[in-house]
N, C-alpha and C positions, 0 to 999 in steps of 0.2 A: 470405585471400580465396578463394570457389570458384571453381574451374575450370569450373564450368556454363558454357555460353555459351549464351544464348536466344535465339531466330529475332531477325533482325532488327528494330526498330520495336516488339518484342514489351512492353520495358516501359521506361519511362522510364531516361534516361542514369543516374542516384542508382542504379538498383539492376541496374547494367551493372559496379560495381566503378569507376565515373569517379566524382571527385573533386566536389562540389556545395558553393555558399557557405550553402547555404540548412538544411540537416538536420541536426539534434543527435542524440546520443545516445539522447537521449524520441523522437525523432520517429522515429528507426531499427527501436526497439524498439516502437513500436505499430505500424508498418506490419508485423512478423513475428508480433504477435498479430492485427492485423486478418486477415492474409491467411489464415494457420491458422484462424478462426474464421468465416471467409467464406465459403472454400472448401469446409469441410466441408456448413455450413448455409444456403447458398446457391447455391454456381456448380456443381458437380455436377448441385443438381437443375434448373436455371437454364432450358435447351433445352424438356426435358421440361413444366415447370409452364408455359412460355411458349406451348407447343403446346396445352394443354391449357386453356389460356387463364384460370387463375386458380392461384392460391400459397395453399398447405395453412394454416386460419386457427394449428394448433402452430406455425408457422414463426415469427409475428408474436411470438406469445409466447416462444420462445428467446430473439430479439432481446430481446424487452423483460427478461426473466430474468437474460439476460448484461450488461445495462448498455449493448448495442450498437444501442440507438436514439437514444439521447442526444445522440452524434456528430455526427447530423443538425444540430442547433442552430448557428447562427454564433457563432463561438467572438469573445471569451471568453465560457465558459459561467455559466448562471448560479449563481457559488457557494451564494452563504445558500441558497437553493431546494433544491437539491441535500443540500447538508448537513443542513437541515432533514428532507427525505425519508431519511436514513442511505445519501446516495450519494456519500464523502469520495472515492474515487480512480476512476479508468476500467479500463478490463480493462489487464492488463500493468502496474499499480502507478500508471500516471502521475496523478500529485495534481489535482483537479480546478482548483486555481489554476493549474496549470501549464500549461492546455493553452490552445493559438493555432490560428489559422487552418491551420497547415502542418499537424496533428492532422487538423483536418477537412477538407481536401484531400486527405490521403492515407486517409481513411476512405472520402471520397464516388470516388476512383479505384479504390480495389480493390471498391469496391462494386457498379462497373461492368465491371470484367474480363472479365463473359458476353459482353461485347459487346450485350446486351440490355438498353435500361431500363425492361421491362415489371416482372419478377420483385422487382429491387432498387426500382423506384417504387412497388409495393407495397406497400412496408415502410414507405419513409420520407417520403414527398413529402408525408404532410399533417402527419408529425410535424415536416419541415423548415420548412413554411411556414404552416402553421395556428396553432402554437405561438407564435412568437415577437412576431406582435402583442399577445399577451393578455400575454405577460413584459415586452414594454417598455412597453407606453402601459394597459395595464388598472389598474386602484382596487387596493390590496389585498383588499378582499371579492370581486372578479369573482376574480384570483387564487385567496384560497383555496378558491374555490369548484371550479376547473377544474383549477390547474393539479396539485396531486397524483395524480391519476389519470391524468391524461396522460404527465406527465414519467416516469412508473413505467409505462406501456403499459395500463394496467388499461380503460382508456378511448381512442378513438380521437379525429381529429379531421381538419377538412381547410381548405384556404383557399379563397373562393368567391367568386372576383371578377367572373369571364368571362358573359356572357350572348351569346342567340341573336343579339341588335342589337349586343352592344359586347364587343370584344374587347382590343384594342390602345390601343383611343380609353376607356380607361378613365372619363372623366369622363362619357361618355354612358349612363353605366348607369344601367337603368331600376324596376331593382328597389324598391317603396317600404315600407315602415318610416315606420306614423302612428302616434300613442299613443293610445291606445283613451280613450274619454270620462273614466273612472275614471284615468286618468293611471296605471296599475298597470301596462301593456302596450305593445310594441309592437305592431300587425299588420301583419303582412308579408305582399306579395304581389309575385310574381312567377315567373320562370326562371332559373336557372343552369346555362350548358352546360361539356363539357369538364372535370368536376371529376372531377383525380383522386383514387382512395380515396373518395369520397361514397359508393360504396354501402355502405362498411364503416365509416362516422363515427358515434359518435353524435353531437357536434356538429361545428359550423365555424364560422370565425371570416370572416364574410359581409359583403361592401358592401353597403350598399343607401342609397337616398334617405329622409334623413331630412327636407330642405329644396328648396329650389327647384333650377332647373337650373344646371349645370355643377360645376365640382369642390367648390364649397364647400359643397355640398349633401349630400355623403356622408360618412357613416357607416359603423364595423364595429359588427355586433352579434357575439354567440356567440350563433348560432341551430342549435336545436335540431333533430336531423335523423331517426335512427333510431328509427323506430316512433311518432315525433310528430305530435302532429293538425292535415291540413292540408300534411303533406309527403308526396310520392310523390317513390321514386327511380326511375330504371332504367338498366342501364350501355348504354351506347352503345359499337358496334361500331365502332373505327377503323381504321388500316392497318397500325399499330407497337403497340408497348407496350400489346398487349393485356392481358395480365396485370395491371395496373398498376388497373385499373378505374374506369377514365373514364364518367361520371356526368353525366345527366341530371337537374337535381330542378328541381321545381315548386312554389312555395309561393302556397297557399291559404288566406287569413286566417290565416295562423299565430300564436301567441300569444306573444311573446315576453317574457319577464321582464325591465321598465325597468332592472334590473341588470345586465344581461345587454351592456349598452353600453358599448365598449375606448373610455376613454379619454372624449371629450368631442363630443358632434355637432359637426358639420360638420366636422371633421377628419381625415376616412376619408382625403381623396386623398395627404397625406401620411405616413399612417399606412402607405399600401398603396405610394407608392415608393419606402419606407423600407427596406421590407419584400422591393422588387422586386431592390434590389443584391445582397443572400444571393440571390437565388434565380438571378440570370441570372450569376451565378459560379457555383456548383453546377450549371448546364447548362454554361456551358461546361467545367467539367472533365468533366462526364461526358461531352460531346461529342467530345473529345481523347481520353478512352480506347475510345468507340468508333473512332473513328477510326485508335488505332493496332490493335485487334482487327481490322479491317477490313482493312489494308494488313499488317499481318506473317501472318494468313494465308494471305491473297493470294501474298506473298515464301514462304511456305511450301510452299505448293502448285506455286510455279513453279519449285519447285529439282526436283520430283518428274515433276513433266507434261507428255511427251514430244511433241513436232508435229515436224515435216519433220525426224525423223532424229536431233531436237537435243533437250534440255531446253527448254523455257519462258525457262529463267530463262540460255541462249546464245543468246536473240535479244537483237538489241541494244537495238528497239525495248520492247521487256518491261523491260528493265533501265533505259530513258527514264522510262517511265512512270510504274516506280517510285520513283525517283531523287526526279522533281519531287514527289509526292504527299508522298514521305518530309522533303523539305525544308519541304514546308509543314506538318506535323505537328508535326517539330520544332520549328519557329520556334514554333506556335502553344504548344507544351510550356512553353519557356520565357518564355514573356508571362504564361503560365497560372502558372508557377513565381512572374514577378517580382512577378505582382499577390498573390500569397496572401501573402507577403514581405513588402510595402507594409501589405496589412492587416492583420500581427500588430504590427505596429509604430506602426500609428498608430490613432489616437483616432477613436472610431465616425463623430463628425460632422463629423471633420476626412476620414477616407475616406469617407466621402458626399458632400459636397462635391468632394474633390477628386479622385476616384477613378468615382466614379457614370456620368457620361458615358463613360470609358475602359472600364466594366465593362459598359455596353452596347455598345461597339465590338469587346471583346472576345467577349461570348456571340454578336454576330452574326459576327464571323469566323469563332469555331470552327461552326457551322454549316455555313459555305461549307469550310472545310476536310473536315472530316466527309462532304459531297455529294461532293467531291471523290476523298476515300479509299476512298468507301464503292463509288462510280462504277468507280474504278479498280479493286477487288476480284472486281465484276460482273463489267467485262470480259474479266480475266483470267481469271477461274473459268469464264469462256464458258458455254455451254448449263448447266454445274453450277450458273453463278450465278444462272442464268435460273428454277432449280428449287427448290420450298418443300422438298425433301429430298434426304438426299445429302451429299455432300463438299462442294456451294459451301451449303447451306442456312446458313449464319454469314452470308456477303453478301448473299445474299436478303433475309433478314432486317433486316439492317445499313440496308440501302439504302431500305426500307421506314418506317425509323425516323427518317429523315434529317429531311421534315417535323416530326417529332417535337422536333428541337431548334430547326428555323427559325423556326417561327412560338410557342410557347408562351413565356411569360416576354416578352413581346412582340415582335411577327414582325418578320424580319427588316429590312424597310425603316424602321420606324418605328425601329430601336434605330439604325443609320446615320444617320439626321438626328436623333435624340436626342442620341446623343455629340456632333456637331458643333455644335448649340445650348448643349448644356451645357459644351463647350469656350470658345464665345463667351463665353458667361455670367462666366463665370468667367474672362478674361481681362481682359474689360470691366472687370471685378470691380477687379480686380486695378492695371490702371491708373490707373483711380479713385483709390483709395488712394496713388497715388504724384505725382498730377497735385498740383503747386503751384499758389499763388496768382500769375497774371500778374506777371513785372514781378522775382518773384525767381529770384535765383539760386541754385546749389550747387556748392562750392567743394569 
């Protein structure tokens, strides 16, 4: 065992030398290649590209070189594909059959160790969520058309659901997709806001209205983005995760190839909250490791930073604050732990069903956890925290970002009364199946 001892809160209990029911041998050893491969090619330059407000386009392509965009995907990945492409094992030997959920949670956690999700959302957030409609619900000719280029980086891509009217309220989206008289086409017209990675896609895999109103109406196409007629992009300036390149696009009778359609009309809505579970577990972990970047700083800085005579960190109320924040991180750690746990172990549409409401309760906690830590960090770091540069510039930052996980993947309120609907649901469900016929008994 090392004798390192790391700031407190600095990184999960598993890699404190405490004892974990959760992590094998595989899983040990890709988190010490992830982390060597992360660091070098990422979190070093992390601060800097985030200031700078865009990540060097060489960067994308290491990732895609080293086999370390793949990870993004919701495990289990997909083999033949893979194999197909001559991609049998992942960095660090482990066999592509091999890998689970706990693989892609501890990739999508060291991924965020900057405490930043502009830099690491750059990389991966259209490879995370753009992808994986076209591998579960696409034809094999939409496949072979896309997915080689992708799964190898050669090609970008991103998920494009959110518009300027409909965010949350998914099924109000306005975007329409008609088939052109020759039935060869779609065209598309409309907006898409908030897309991150758009301005670096060449396509995405986009809702639109192929039919009438509400959810049975929608469709995903693969529509074509970079340098296509009838699309204009432009990034949109937000408060966090600059880097990450949050996209404006507009589409203009766009033309879209009748192939070019995942899966079967009017199927989009469950196509996209299929789609929405990977993604609001992947915030919540990255929201947790902000969160503890935020608070072991914080404990960092107050072992050091001297007021009435004392350290920071021999006031008692300093040591309050901490306490509570650090209790709620933890907790939120191991929910985060039990549910990636759950989903290496069960069957996709048995954890969709039974997992899906829990996994929106969970991405809105760590949100509130997150405000929380991130809150706590400010205060502490005082005027430093208050400042874009400097010793508190991490919580500046941090706290800026906060919005950043509350409302994307859908906002906060709406995933609160999502879990508890889908909790009903599925109780309801559940009773059903056990209700007898009047009259008898069970012995």
């Amino acid at each position: 065992m090392s004798n390192f001892r790391p700031i407190p809160f600095a990184d999960p209990p598993y890699l404190n030398n405490l004892p974990s029911p959760y992590y094998s041998a595989s899983h040990r050893a890709w988190q010490k290649t992830c982390r060597a491969f992360i660091s070098e090619n990422l979190l070093v330059h992390a601060m800097d590209w985030e200031r700078e407000e865009t990540v060097p386009e060489d960067v994308f392509r290491k990732f895609a070189e080293g086999n370390m965009l793949i990870p993004n995907l919701p495990a289990p990945l997909p083999v033949d594909w893979l194999k197909k492409l001559g991609v049998h094992e992942m960095p660090g030997g482990i066999q592509v059959e091999e890998w689970d959920y706990l693989h892609t949670a501890i990739y999508i956690d060291e991924m965020s160790r900057s405490g930043l999700v502009g830099p690491s959302g750059s990389l991966t957030t259209g490879f995370a969520f753009g992808i994986p409609p076209m591998l579960k619900f696409g034809n094999k000719h939409l496949q072979e058309r896309f997915l080689p280029d992708l799964l190898l980086g050669k090609k970008r891509t991103c998920i494009a659901i959110t518009e300027p009217e409909a965010g949350s309220d998914v099924a109000n989206i306005q975007t329409t997709a008609v088939k052109s008289k020759d039935g060869k086409h779609y065209i598309v017209n409309g907006t898409k806001k908030w897309i991150t990675n758009g301005i670096w896609s060449d396509n995405s895999a986009m809702a639109v209205r192929t039919g009438g109103p509400g959810a049975s109406g929608l469709s995903m196409l693969v529509v074509p983005l970079k340098d296509y007629p009838g699309v204009t992009m432009r990034r949109l300036k937000v408060a966090g995760q600059i880097s990450a390149g949050t996209t404006f696009i507009e589409l203009d009778d766009v033309h879209v190839p009748i192939e070019n359609l995942i899966g079967s009309e009017g199927m989009g809505m469950k196509y996209i909250m299929t789609n929405f579970n990977h993604e609001r577990l992947t915030i919540a972990i990255m929201a947790t490791r902000q969160s503890r970047v935020a608070l072991s700083s914080a404990f960092e800085y107050c072992m050091k930073r001297e007021a009435f005579a004392k350290t920071l960190m021999e006031q008692p109320v300093v040591r309050h604050r901490l306490a509570k924040c650090g209790a709620l991180l933890e907790s939120q750690w191991a929910w985060v732990e039990q549910f990636v746990y759950q989903m290496s172990r069960m069957e996709k549409r048995e954890a969709d069903i039974e997992l899906g409401g829990l996994t929106a309760l969970c991405k809105a906690n760590a949100g509130r956890v997150l405000d929380e830590c991130a809150r706590c960090a400010v205060l502490l770091f005082g005027g430093n925290g208050y400042t874009r540069t400097g010793q508190g510039e991490i919580a500046e930052r941090i706290y800026r970002e906060v919005p950043g996980a509350r409302i994307p993947g859908g906002s906060e309120d709406v995933m609160l009364d999502l879990s508890i609907r889908q909790l009903v649901k599925n109780y309801q469900n559940h009773i059903k199946q056990l209700d007898r016929p009047r009259g008898s008994s069970k012995i």
